[in-house]
C-alpha positions as CSV (number, residue, x, y, z in Angstrom):
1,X,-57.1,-53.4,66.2
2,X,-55.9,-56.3,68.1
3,X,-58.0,-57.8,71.9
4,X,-56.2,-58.7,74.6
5,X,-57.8,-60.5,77.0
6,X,-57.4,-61.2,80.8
7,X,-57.6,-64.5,82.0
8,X,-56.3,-64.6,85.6
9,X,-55.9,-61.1,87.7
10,X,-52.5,-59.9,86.7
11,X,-50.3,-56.7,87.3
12,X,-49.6,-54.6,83.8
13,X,-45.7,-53.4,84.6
14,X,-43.8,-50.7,83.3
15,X,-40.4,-52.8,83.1
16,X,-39.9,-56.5,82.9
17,X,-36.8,-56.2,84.7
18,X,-35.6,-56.7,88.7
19,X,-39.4,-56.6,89.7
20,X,-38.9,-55.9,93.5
21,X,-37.4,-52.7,92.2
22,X,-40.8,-51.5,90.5
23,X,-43.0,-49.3,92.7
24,X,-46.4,-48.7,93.1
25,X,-46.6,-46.4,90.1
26,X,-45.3,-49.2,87.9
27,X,-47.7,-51.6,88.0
28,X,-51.5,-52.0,87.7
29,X,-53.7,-54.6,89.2
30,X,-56.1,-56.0,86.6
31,X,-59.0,-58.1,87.0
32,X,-59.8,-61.5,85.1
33,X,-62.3,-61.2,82.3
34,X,-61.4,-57.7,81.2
35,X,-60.7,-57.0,77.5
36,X,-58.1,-54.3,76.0
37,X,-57.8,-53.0,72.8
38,X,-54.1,-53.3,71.7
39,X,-51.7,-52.4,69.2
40,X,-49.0,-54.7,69.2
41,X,-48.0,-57.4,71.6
42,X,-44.5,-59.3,71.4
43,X,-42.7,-61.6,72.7
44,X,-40.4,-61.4,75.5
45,X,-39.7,-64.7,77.5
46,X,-42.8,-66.0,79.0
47,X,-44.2,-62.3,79.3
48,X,-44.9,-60.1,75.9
49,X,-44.2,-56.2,75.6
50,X,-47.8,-54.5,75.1
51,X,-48.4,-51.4,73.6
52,X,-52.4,-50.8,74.6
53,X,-54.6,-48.1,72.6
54,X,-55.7,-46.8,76.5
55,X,-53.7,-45.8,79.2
56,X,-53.6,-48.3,82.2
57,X,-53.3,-46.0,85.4
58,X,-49.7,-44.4,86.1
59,X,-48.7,-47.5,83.9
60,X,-49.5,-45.4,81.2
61,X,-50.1,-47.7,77.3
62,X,-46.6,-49.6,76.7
63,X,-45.8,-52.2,79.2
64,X,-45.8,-56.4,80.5
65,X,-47.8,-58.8,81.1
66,X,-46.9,-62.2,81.6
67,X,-48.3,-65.0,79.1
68,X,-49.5,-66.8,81.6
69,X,-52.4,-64.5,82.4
70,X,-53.5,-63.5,79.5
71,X,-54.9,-64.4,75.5
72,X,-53.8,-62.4,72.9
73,X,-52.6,-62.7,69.5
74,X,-48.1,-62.6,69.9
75,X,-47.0,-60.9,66.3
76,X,-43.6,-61.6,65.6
77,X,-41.4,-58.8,64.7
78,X,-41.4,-58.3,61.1
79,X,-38.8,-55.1,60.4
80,X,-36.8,-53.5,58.0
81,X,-34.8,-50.3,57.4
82,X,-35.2,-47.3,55.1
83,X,-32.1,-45.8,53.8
84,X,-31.3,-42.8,51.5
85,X,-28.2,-44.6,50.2
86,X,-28.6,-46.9,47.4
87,X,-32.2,-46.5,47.6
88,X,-35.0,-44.2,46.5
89,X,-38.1,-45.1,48.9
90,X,-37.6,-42.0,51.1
91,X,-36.9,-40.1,47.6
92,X,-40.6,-38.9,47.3
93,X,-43.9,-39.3,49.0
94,X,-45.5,-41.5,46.0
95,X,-42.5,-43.7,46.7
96,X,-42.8,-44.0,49.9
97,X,-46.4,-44.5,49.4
98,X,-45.7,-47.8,47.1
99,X,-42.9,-48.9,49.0
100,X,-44.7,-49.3,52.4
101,X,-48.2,-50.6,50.8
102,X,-45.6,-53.2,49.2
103,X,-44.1,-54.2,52.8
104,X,-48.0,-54.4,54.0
105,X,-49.0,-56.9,51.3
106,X,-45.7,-58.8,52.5
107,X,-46.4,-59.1,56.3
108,X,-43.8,-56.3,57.4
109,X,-45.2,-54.5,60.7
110,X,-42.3,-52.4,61.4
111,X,-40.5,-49.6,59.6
112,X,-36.9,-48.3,60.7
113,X,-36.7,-44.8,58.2
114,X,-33.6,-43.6,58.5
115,X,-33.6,-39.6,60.0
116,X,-29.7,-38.7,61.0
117,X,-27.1,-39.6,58.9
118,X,-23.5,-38.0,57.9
119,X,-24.3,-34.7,60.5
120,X,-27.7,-34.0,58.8
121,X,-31.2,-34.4,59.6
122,X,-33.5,-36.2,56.7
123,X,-36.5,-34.2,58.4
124,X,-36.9,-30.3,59.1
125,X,-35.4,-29.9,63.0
126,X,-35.3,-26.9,64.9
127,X,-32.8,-28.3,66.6
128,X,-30.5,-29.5,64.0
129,X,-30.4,-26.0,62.6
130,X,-29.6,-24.0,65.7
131,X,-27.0,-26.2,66.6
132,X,-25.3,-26.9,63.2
133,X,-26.9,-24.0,61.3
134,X,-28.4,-26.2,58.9
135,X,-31.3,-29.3,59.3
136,X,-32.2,-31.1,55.9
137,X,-29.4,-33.0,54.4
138,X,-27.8,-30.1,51.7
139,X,-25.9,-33.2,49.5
140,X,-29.3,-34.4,48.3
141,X,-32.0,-32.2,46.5
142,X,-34.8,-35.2,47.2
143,X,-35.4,-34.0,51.0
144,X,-35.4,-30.0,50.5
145,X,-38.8,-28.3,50.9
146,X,-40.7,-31.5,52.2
147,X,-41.0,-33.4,55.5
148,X,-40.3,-37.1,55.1
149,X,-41.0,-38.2,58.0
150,X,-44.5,-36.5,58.2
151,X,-44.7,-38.4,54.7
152,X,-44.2,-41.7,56.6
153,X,-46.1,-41.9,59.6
154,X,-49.3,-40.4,57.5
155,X,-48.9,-43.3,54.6
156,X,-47.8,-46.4,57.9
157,X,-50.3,-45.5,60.2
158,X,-53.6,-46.7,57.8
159,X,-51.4,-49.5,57.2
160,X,-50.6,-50.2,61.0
161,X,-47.1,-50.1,60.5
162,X,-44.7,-49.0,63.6
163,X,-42.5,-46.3,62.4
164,X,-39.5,-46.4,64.6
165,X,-37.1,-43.6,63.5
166,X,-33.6,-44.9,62.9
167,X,-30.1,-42.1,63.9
168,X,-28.3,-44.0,62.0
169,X,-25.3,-41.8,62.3
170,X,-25.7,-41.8,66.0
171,X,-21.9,-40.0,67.0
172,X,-20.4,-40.2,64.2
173,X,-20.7,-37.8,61.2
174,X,-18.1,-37.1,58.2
175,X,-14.6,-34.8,58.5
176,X,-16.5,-32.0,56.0
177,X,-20.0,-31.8,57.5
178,X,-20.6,-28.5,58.6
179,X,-21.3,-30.7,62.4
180,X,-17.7,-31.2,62.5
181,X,-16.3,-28.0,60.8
182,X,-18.4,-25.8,63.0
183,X,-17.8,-27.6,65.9
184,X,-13.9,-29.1,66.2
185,X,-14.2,-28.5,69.6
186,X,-16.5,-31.5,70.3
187,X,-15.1,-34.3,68.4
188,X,-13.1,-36.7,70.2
189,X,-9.4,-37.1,69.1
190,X,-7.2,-40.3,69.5
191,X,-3.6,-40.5,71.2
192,X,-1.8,-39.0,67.9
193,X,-4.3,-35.8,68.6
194,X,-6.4,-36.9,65.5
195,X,-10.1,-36.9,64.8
196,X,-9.5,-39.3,62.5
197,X,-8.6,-43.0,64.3
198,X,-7.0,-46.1,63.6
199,X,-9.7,-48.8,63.5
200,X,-8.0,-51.2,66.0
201,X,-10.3,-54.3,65.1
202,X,-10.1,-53.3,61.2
203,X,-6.0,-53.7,60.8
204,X,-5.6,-50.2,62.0
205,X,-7.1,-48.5,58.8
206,X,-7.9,-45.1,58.8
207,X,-11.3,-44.3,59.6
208,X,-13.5,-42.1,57.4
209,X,-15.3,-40.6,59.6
210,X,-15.0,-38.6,63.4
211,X,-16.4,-38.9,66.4
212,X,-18.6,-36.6,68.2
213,X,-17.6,-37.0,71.6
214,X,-20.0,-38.7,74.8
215,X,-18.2,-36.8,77.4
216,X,-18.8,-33.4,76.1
217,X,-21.6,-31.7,77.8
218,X,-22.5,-29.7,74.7
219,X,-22.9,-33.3,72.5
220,X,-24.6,-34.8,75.7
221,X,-27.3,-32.0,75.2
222,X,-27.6,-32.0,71.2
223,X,-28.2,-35.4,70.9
224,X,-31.0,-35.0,73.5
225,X,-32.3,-32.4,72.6
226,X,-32.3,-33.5,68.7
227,X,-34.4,-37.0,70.2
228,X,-36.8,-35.6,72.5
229,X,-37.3,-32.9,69.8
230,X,-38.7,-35.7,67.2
231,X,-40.5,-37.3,69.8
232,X,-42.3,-34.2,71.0
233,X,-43.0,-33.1,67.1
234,X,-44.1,-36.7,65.4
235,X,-46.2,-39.3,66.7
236,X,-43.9,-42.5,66.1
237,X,-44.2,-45.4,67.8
238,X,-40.3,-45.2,69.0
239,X,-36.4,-44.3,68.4
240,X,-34.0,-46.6,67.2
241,X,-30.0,-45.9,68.0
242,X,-27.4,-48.4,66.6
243,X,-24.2,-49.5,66.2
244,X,-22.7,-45.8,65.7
245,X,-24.1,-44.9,69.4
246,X,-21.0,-45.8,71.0
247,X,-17.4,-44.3,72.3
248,X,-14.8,-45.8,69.7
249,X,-12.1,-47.6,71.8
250,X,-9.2,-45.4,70.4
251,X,-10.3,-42.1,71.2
252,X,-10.9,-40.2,74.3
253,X,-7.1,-38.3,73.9
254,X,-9.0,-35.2,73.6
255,X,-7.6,-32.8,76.5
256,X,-11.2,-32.1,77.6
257,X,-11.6,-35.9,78.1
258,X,-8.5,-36.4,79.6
259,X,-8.9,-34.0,82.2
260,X,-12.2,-35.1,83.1
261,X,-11.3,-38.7,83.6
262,X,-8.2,-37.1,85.6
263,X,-10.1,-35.2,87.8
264,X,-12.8,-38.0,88.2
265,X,-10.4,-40.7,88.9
266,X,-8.1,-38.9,90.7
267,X,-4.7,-39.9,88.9
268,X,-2.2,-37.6,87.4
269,X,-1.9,-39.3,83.7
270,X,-4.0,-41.0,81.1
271,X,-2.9,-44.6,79.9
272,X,-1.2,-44.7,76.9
273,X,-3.2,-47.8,76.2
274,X,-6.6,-47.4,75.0
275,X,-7.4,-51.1,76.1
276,X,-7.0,-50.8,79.9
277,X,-9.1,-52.1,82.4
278,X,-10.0,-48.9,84.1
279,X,-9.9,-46.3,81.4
280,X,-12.6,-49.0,79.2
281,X,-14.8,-49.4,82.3
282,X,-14.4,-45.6,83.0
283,X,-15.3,-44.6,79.1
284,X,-18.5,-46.8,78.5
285,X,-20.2,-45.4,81.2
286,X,-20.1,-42.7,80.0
287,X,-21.4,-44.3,76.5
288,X,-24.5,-45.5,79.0
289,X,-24.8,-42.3,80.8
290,X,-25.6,-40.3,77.4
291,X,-28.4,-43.0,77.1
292,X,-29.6,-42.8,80.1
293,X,-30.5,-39.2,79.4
294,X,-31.8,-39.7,76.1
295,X,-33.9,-42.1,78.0
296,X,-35.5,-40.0,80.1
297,X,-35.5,-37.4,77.8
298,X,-37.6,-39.2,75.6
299,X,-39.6,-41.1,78.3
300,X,-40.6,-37.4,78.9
301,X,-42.1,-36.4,76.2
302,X,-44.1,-39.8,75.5
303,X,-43.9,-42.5,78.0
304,X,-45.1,-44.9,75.7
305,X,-42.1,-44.2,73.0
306,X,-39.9,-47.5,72.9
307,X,-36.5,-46.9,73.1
308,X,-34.7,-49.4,70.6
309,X,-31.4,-50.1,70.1
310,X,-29.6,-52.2,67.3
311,X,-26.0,-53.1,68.2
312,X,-23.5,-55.2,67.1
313,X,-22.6,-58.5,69.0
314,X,-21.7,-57.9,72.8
315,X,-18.3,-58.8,72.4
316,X,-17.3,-56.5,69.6
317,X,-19.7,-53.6,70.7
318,X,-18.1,-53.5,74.3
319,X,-14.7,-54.2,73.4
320,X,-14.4,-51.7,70.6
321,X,-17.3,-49.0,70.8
322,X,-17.8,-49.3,74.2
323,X,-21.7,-50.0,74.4
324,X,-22.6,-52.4,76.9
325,X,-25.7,-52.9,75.5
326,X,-26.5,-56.0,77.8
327,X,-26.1,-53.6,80.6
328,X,-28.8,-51.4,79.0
329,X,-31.2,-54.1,79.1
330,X,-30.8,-54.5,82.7
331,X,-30.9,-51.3,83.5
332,X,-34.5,-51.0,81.6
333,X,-32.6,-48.3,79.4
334,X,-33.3,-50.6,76.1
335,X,-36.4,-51.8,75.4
336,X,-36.3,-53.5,72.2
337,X,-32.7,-55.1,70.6
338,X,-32.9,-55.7,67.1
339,X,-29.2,-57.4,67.0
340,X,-27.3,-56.9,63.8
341,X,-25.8,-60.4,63.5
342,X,-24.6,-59.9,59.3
343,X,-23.2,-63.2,58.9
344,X,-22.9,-65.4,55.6
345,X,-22.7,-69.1,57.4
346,X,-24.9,-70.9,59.5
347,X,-22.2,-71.8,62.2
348,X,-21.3,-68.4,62.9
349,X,-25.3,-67.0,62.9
350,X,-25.9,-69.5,65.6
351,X,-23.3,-68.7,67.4
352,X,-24.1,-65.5,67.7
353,X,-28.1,-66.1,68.3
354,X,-27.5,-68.3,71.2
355,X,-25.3,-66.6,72.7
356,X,-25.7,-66.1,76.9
357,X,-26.5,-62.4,76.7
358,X,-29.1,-62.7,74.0
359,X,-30.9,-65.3,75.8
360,X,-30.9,-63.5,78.5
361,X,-32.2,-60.4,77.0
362,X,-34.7,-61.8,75.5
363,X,-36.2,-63.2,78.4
364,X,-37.0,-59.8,79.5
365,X,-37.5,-57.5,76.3
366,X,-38.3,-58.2,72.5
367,X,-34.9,-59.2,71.0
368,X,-35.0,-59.7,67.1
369,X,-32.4,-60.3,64.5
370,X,-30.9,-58.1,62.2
371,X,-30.3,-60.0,58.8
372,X,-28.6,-58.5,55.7
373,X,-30.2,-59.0,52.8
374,X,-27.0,-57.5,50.5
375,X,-24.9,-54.4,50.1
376,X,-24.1,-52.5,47.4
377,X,-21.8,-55.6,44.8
378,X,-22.8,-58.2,47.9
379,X,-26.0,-59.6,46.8
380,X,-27.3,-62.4,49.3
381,X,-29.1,-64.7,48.2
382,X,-32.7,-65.5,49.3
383,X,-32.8,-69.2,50.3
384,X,-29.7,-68.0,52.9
385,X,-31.9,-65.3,54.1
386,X,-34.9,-67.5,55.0
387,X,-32.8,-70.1,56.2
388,X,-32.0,-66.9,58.8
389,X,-35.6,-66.5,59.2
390,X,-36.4,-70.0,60.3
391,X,-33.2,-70.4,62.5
392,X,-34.3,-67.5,64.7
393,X,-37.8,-68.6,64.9
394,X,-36.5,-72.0,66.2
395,X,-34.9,-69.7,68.7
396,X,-37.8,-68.3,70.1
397,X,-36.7,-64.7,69.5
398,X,-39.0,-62.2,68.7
399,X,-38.5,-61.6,65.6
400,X,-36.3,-59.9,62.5
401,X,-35.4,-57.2,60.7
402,X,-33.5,-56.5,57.2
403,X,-31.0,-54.5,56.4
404,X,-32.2,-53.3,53.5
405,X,-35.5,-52.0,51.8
406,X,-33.7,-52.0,48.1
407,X,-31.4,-54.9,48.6
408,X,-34.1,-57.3,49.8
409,X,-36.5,-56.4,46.6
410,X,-33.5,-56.2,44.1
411,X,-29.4,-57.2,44.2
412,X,-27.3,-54.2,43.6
413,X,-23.9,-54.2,41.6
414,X,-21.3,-51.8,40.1
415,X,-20.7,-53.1,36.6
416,X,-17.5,-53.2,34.7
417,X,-18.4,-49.2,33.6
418,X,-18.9,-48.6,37.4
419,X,-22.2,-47.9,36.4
420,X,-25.1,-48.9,39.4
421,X,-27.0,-51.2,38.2
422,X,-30.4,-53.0,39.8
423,X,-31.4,-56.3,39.0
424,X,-34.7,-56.9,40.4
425,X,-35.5,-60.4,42.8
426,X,-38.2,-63.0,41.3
427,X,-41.1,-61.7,43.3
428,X,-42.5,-65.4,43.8
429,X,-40.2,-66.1,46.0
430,X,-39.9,-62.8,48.1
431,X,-43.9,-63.1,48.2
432,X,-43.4,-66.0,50.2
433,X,-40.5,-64.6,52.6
434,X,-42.4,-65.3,56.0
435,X,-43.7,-68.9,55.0
């Protein structure tokens, strides 16, 4: 347990963002020389996002306080995320168990365990099976009859880790996932009248997967319902959406979709083209409006639950998913970006770092990097991911996370016989990750 203390009378504020906006209920007077036990503090600008152990008035536990006013202890971000592909950590609790005591010894102080992927839950979910009418994922044996997530939080919380739970799928799921097959009705379609789109930014390939879609009052509600859900049944520290929360550029040819945006913008025909002005503007809000009600959804159930998001860069998230995530941080609808900025040269990861909207953003909320640390026959190497480290420390950002658990602690190849095979990392060195 971490002490915060007071050293000139300050206001605790539920948003670090347009403060003449923030009423009474959002802030609490505080007086100099008081102490508060905290769990977390982290950088954001010259104020730091708080999470306290007691309730501060209407405040409630997770809020600001500037720097200024205050001594405390400023950890930096130190993240990374669980996956159930090409990994086994989530595969039983004794793994899980050895895997987050080994993230401890290592500094880490924040988990991202993956929980939705490919139209199943990794966790039992009411929700999940009324809607789809199943919840635990049915192509792996390793998550029937158990609760991971349970697993999780009781082996982190000793251990002080956050567990944030990651919906990694976020919209999208796979063609033959009884999500999609059940429910046609719901996915999004492109101009040709297909599910399945031609990535514009990829050299029009096919997609693999489909797209539930945003405008759809019935999605709208599942994905609430499916996030407030967790929140209400598991005592996490936050949600984490990413890069597949979004509103693929191509799509939105669906006949429910075109009627809506029709009748809402009161013109007779849809563009043809999926890149103009008004049809983009039109479709991400409604990318943001589904947010917004996941916000509040979840805000509901536990005010001190941190919305998180993980995107890719501005440009490419707005222009082709349509999630102005810089928008969400004004808004106060994101309260931690952990930017996925999976780049293999040191001209292009600054670039992106310093770019206006991240510095921006992270004047107001924690904004940390998200650093690959290899994929499945793309090993990276180690010097190149603490060269990462130290570059976004030298840009005062809050911190980073790595994507992911197996590939940081081993490189992971297909060999000749297409055989997977793991070679593990010289420990020494990963020992020594955070200097």
């Amino acid at each position: 347990m971490s002490l915060l203390t007071v050293i000139n009378s300050t206001v605790f504020i539920k948003s670090n963002q347009d403060l003449s906006k923030l009423t009474n209920k959002d802030k609490f007077r505080i007086n100099a020389g008081e102490k508060l036990n905290i769990k977390y503090a982290f950088k954001a600008g010259d104020s730091c996002l708080v999470k306290l152990e007691q309730e501060l008035g209407t405040v409630g536990k997770l809020g600001y306080f500037s720097r200024k006013d205050i001594d405390v202890e400023i950890a930096e971000v130190r993240g990374i995320w669980l996956t159930n592909v090409d990994s086994d950590i989530l595969h039983s609790r004794a793994q899980i168990e050895v895997g987050l005591q080994r993230l401890k010894s290592l500094g880490f102080n924040t988990i991202y365990p993956v929980v939705w992927q490919r139209g199943f839950t990794l966790y039992p979910s009411k929700v999940a099976q009324d809607f789809i009418g199943f919840s635990v994922i049915k192509t792996s044996s390793f998550f029937q009859d158990r609760d991971m997530l349970s697993e999780v939080i009781e082996i982190a919380k000793p251990l002080k880790l956050r567990v944030i739970p990651w919906f990694e799928y976020g919209l999208m799921t796979l063609p033959n996932s009884p999500l999609a097959q059940n429910h046609l009705d719901l996915l999004t379609l492109d101009i040709r009248q297909n599910p399945i789109r031609l990535k514009s930014h990829d050299s029009n390939k096919r997609d693999i997967q489909v797209w539930l879609n945003p405008c759809q009052p019935k999605v709208k509600q599942f994905m609430v319902d499916l996030i407030a859900e967790i929140v209400e049944n598991y005592e996490i520290d936050g949600i984490q959406l990413d890069d597949h929360f979004g509103f693929p550029v191509e799509m939105g040819y669906d006949l429910f979709t075109q009627n809506l945006y029709k009748t809402e913008q009161s013109i007779k025909d849809v563009p043809a083209n999926h890149q103009d002005p008004k049809w983009v503007s039109w479709a991400t809000i409604k990318t943001t409006e589904l947010l917004e009600k996941i916000f509040h959804a979840v805000k509901s159930k536990r005010s001190d639950c941190l919305v998180s998001i993980s995107p890719n860069p501005l440009n490419f998230a707005k222009k082709y998913y349509l999630a102005d995530w810089e928008s969400w941080v004004k808004q106060g609808l994101a309260e931690e970006i952990v930017l996925q900025v999976y780049r293999d040269n040191l001209p292009r990861f600054l670039g992106e770092i310093s770019k206006l909207e991240v510095i921006k953003s992270k004047n107001h909320i924690p904004v940390s990097i998200g650093i690959l640390t290899g994929l499945k026959n793309k090993p990276v190497a180690l010097d190149w991911i603490k060269q990462q480290i130290h570059e976004t420390r030298a840009a005062k950002l809050a911190g980073v996370s790595f994507f992911f658990y197996e590939s940081l602690f081993n490189e992971i190849v297909l060999n000749p016989s297409n055989i997977l095979q793991i070679t593990p990392r010289n420990l020494a060195q990963i020992e020594n990750l955070f200097g």
